[in-house]
C-alpha positions as CSV (number, residue, x, y, z in Angstrom):
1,X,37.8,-16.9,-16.3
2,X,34.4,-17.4,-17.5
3,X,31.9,-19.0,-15.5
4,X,27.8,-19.6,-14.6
5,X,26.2,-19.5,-11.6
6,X,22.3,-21.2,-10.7
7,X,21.7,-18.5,-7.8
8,X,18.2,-19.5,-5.7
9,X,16.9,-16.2,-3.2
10,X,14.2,-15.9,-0.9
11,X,12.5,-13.6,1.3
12,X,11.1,-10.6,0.4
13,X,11.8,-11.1,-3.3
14,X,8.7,-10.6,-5.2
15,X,6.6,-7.8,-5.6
16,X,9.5,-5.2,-4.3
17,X,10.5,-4.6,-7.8
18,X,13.3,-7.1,-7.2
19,X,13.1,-9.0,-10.6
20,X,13.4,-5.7,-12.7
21,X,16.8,-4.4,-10.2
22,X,18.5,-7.6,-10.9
23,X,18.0,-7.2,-14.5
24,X,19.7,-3.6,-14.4
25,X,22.4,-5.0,-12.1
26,X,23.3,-7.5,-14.5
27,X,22.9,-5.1,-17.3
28,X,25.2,-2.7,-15.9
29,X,28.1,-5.5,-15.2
30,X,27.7,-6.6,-18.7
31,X,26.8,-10.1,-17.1
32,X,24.1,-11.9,-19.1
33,X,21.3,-14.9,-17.8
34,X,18.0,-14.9,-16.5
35,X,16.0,-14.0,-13.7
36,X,12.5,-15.4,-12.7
37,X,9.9,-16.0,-9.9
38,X,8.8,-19.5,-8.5
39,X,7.0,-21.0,-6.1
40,X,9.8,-20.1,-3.1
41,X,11.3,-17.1,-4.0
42,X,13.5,-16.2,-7.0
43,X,16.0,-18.2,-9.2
44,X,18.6,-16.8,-11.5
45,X,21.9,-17.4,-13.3
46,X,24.0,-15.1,-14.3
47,X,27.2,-15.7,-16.9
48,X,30.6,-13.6,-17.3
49,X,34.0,-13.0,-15.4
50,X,34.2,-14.3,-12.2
51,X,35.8,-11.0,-10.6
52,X,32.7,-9.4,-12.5
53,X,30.3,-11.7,-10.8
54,X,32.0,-11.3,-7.4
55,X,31.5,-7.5,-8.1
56,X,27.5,-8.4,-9.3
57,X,26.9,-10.3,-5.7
58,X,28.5,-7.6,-3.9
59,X,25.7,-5.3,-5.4
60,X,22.8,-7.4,-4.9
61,X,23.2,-7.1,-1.1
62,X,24.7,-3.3,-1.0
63,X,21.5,-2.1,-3.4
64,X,18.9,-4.1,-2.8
65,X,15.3,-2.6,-3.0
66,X,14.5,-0.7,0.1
67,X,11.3,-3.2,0.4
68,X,13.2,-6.2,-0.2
69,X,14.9,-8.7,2.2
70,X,16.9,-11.6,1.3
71,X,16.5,-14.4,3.9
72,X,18.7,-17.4,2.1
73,X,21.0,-17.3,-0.7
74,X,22.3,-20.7,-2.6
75,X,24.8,-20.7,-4.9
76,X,25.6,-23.4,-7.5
77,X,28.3,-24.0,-9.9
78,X,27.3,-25.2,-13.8
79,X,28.7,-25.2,-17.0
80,X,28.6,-21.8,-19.6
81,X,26.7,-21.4,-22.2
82,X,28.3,-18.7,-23.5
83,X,24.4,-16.7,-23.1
84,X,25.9,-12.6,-23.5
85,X,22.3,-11.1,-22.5
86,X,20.1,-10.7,-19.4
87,X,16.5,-11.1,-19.6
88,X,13.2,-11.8,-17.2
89,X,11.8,-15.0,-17.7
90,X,8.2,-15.9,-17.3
91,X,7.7,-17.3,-13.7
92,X,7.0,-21.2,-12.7
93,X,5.3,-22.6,-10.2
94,X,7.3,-24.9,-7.7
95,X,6.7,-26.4,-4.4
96,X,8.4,-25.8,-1.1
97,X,8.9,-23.2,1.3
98,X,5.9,-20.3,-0.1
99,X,8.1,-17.0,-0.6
100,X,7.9,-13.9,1.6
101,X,5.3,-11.4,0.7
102,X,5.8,-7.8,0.5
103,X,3.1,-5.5,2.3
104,X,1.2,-3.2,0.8
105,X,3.3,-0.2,0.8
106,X,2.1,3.6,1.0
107,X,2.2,6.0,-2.1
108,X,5.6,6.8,-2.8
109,X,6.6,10.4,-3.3
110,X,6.8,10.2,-7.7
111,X,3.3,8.7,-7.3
112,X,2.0,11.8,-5.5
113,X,4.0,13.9,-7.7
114,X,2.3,12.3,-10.7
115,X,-0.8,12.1,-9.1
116,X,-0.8,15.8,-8.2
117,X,0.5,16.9,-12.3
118,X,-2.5,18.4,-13.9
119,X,-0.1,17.6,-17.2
120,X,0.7,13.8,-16.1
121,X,-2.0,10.7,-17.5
122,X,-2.4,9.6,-14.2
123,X,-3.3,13.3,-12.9
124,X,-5.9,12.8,-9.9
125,X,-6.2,9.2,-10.4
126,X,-6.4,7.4,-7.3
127,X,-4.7,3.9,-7.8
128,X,-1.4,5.3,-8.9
129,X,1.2,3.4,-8.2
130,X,4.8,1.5,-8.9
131,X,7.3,-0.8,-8.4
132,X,7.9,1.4,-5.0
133,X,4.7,1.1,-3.8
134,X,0.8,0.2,-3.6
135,X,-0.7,-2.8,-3.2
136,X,0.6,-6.1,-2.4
137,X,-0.5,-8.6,0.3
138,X,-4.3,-7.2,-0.1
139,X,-4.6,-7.9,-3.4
140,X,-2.1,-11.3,-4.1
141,X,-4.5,-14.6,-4.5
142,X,-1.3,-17.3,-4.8
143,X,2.2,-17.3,-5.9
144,X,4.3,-16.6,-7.4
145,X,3.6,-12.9,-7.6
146,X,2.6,-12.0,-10.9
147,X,-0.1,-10.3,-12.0
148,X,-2.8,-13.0,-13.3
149,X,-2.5,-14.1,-9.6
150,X,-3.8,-10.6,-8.3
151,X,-7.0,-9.6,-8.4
152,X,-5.7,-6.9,-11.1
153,X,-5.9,-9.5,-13.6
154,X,-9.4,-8.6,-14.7
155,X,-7.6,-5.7,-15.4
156,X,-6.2,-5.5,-19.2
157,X,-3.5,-3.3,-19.5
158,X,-3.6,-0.3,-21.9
159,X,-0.7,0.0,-24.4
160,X,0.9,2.9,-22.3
161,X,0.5,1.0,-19.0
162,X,1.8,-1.9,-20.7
163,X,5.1,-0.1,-22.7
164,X,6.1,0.7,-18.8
165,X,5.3,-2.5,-17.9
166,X,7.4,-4.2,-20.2
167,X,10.5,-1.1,-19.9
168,X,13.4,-2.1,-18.2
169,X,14.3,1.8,-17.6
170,X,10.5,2.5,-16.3
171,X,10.0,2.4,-12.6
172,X,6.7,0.7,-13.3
173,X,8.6,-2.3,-14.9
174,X,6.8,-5.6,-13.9
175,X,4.7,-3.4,-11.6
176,X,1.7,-6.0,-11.2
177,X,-0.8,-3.5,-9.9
178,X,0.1,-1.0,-13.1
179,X,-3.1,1.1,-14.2
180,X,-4.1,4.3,-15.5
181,X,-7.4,6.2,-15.6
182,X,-7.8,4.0,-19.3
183,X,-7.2,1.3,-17.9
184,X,-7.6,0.5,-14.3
185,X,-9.9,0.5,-11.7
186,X,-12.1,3.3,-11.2
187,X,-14.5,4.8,-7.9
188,X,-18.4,5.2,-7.3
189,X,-20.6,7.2,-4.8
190,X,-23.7,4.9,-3.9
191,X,-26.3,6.0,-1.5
192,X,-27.1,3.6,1.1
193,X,-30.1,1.6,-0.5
194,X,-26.9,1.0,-3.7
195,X,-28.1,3.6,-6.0
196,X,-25.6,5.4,-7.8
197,X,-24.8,8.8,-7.8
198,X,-23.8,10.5,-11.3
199,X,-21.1,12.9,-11.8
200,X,-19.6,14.5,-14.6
201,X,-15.5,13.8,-14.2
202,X,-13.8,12.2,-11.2
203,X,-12.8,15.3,-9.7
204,X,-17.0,15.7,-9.5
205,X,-17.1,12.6,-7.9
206,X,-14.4,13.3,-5.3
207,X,-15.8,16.8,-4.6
208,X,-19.0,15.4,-4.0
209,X,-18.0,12.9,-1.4
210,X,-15.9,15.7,0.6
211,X,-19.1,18.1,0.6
212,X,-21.0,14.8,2.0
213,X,-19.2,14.9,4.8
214,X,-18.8,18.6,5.1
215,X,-22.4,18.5,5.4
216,X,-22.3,16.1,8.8
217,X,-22.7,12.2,6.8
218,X,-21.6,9.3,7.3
219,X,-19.5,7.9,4.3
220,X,-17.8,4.5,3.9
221,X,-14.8,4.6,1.8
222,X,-13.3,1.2,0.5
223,X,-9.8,1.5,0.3
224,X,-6.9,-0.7,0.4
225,X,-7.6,-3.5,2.5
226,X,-10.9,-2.7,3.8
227,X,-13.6,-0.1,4.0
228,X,-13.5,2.6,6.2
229,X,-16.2,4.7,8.3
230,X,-15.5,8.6,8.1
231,X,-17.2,12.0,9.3
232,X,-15.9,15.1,9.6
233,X,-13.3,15.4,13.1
234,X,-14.4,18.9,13.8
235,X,-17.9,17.9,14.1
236,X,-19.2,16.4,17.2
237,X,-22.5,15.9,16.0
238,X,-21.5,13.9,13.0
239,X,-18.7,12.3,15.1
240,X,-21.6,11.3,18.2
241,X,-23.7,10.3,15.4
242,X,-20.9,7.8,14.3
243,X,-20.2,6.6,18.3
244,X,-23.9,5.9,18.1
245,X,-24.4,4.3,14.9
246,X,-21.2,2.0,15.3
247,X,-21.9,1.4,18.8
248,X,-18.4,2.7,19.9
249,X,-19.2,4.2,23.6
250,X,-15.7,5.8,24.4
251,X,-12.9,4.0,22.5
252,X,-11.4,7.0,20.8
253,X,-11.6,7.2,17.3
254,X,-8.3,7.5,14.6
255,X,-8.7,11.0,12.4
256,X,-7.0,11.3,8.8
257,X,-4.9,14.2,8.3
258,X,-4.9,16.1,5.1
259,X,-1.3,16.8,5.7
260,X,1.6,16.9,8.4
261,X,1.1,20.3,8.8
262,X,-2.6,20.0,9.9
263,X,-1.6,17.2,12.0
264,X,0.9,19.7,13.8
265,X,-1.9,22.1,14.3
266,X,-3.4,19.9,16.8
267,X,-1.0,17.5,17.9
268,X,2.6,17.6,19.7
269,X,4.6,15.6,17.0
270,X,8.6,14.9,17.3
271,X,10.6,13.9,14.3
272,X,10.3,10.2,15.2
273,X,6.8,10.7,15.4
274,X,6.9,12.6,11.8
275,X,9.1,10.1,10.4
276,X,6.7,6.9,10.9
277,X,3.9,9.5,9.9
278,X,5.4,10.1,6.6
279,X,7.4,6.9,6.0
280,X,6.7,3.7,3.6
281,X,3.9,2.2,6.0
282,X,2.3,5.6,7.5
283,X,0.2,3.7,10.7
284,X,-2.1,5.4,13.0
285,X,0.4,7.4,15.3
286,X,-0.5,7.7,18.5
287,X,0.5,11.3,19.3
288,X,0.4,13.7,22.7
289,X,-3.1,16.2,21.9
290,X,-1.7,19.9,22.0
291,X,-3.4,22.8,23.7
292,X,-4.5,24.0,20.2
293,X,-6.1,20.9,19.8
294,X,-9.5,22.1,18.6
295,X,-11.5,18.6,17.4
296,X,-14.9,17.2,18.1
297,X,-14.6,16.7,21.9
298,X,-16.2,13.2,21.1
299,X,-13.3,12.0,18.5
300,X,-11.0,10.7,22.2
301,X,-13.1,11.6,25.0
302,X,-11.0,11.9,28.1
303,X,-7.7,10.9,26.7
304,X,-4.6,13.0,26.1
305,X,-3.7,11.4,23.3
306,X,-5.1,10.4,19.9
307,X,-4.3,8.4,16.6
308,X,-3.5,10.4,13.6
309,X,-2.4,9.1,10.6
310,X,-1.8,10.7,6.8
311,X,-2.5,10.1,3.8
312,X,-1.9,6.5,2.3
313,X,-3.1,6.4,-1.0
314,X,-4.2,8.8,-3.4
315,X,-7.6,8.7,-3.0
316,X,-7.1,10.3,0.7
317,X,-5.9,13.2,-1.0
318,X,-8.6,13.6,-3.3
319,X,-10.9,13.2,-0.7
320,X,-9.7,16.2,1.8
321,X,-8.9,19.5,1.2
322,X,-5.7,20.6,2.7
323,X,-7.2,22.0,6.5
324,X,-9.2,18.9,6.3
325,X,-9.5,16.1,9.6
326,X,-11.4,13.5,9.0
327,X,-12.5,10.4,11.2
328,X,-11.1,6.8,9.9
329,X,-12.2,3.9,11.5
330,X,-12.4,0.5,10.5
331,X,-15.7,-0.5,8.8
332,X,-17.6,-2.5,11.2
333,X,-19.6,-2.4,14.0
334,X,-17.4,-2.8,17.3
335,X,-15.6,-5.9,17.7
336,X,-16.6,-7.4,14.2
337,X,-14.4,-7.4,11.6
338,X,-13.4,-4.9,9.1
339,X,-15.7,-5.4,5.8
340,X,-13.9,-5.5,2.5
341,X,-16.4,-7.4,0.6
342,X,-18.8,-5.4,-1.3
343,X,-21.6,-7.0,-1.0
344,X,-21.0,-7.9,3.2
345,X,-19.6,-4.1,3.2
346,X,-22.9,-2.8,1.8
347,X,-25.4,-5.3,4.0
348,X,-23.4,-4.8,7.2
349,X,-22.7,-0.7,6.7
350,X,-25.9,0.0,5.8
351,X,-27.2,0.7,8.9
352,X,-24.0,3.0,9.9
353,X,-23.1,5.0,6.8
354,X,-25.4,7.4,4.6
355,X,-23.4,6.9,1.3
356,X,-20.7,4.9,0.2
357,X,-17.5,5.0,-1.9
358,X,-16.8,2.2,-3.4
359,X,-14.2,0.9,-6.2
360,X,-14.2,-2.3,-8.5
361,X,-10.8,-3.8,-7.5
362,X,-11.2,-6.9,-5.7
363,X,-9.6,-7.4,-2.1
364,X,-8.5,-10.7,-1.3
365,X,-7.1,-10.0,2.1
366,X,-8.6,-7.9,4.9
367,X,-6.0,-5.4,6.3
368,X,-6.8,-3.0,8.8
369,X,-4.8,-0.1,9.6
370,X,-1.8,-0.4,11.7
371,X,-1.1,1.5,15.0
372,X,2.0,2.6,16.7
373,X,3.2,5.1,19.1
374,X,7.0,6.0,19.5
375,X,8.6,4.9,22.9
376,X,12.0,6.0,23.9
377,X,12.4,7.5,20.1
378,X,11.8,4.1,18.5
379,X,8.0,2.6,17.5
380,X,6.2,0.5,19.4
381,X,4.0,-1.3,17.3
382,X,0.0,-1.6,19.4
383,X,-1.7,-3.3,16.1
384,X,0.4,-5.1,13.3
385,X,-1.3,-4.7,10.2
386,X,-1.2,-2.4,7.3
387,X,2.2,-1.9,6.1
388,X,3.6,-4.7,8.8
389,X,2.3,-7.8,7.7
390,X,3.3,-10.4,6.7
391,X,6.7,-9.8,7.4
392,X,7.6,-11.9,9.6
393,X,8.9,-11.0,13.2
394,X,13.2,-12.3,13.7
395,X,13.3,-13.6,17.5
396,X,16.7,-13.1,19.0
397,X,16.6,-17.1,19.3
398,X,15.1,-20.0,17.6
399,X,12.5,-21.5,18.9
């Protein structure tokens, strides 16, 4: 029997890549209907066999987006209209309960591996990214989550960014931070009184940032929902120079890892520590130091343990070399808030760091790193952030 169902979701529906997996899902069950975002979630009907649809629903919750979580489900009952494709319809606007926003999600691995391709468009470009992963929360000015209401809309798409856009069988379909090197948005290197530095080629301009620090500066780096204050780890002069400059006494300092097995060289790590190092957030880990630990005695003075996190966006990778350790704190001076404003960023960092790193896409949303050490095998979460929020936290009771 033939029938039509008006299906509203929410949660974590929009910006997971959710639209684009119910569209293949109803593809594949030769169901047809729409799918859209509104102002709660998202709404779709789907039309064929009811023992097809029961299959279809079955699916939705079995293969769901890893990102995704479905917090209410209504089903209604209305009359066919004998519709035999499935499409994405432009969102609407509604009122009601606001839907769940994804966080913004670390590189996933075919972004590195693109990013990495000397033979791939997006080789070395550091805002790579998909339906899997990159920016969400940071960058999302009002729903429903589409891309004029990111601050990617100043952002055109090129016709290659946009044929994936628009390519049901593209993993960047209705990616709203999509963007290429033709495209997208794109780094600078400023000194500290804002001039800029010129390079020929991005890999020059990357290069020349890593031998900055090398060479004992201070450099701010802007990066996904904030700037960042780094120096060289291995360095205590640059690193006392940073305590000084930040006025940061003994709080120990976070240090970015070029990779897991740098991280290893100076750090006990377990596989439940590797596992939140690696995984779809990557926070600051706070791991046990180990007696090869060989960094600037000034990056955790006196403390056995210190925060190590990897890698989170391409532009880390293009910054360090592979034995690379970097310092990564937040952009501020102690107990202000993170900058992630260019024009506060440059004004209030001027006086800490000797050049700065800067890129042209708009954050909307400060987001500082998060922080987590593993207790009894699970993570204990110290600062909920990056990667965190705004999910929001399920008590065992209501309230």
């Amino acid at each position: 029997m033939m029938i039509r169902l008006r299906i509203y979701m929410t949660g974590i529906v929009q910006g997971v890549g959710f639209r684009p997996f119910i569209y293949r899902l109803a593809v594949r069950h030769g169901l047809g209907g729409w799918i859209l975002n509104n102002g709660s979630g998202v709404q779709l009907e789907v039309e064929g066999e009811a023992a097809v649809i029961d299959t279809f629903l079955a699916a939705v919750q079995d293969e769901k987006p890893a990102l995704s979580r479905i917090q209410t489900i209504k089903i209604e009952s209305i009359p066919p209209e004998n519709e035999l494709t499935f499409r994405i319809r432009e969102s609407v606007a509604g009122s009601g309960q606001s839907p769940l926003i994804s966080p913004d999600i670390a590189t996933c691995p075919d972004c590195w591996r693109e990013a990495g391709n000397p033979a791939d468009r997006r080789y070395r470009y550091p805002f790579t990214n998909c339906t899997n992963c990159g920016p969400r929360y940071s960058i999302i000015t009002r729903t429903p989550y589409d891309r004029p209401f990111t601050t990617m809309s100043s952002f055109p798409m090129c016709p290659e960014c946009r044929q994936e856009y628009e390519n049901p069988a593209n993993r960047r379909f209705h990616a709203q931070p999509n963007a290429c090197p033709a495209c997208g948005p794109h780094y600078r290197l400023l000194s500290r009184t804002g001039e800029e530095i010129s390079f020929s080629g991005t890999a020059g301009l990357f290069e020349a940032a890593r031998r900055l620090v090398q060479e004992g500066h201070i450099l701010a780096v802007k990066g996904l929902g904030g700037y960042h204050l780094a120096c060289d780890a291995r360095s205590e002069k640059a690193v006392t120079l940073l305590r000084s400059r930040k006025i940061r006494k003994d709080k120990p300092f976070a240090a970015l890892c070029a990779s897991l097995v740098t991280a290893k060289l100076h750090c006990e790590i377990s596989d439940s520590e590797a596992k939140l190092l690696t995984g779809p957030v990557r926070p600051i880990v706070l791991l046990r130091k180990s007696r090869q630990y060989a960094l600037a005695p000034s990056v955790a003075p006196g403390n056995p343990r210190i925060g190590i996190l990897l890698p989170y966006m391409p532009v880390h990778a293009l910054l360090l070399d592979p034995p690379d350790i970097w310092v990564m704190t937040s952009g501020n001076v102690s107990d202000e808030p993170i900058a992630y404003e260019d024009e506060d960023a440059l004004d209030r960092l001027k006086p800490i760091a000797d050049y700065f790193l800067i890129h042209n896409r708009p954050i909307y949303r400060r987001v500082d790193d998060s922080v987590t050490a593993v207790f009894q095998g699970e993570p204990y979460l110290l600062r909920r952030s990056r990667g965190y929020v705004p999910v929001p936290i399920a008590l065992a009771k209501n309230l």
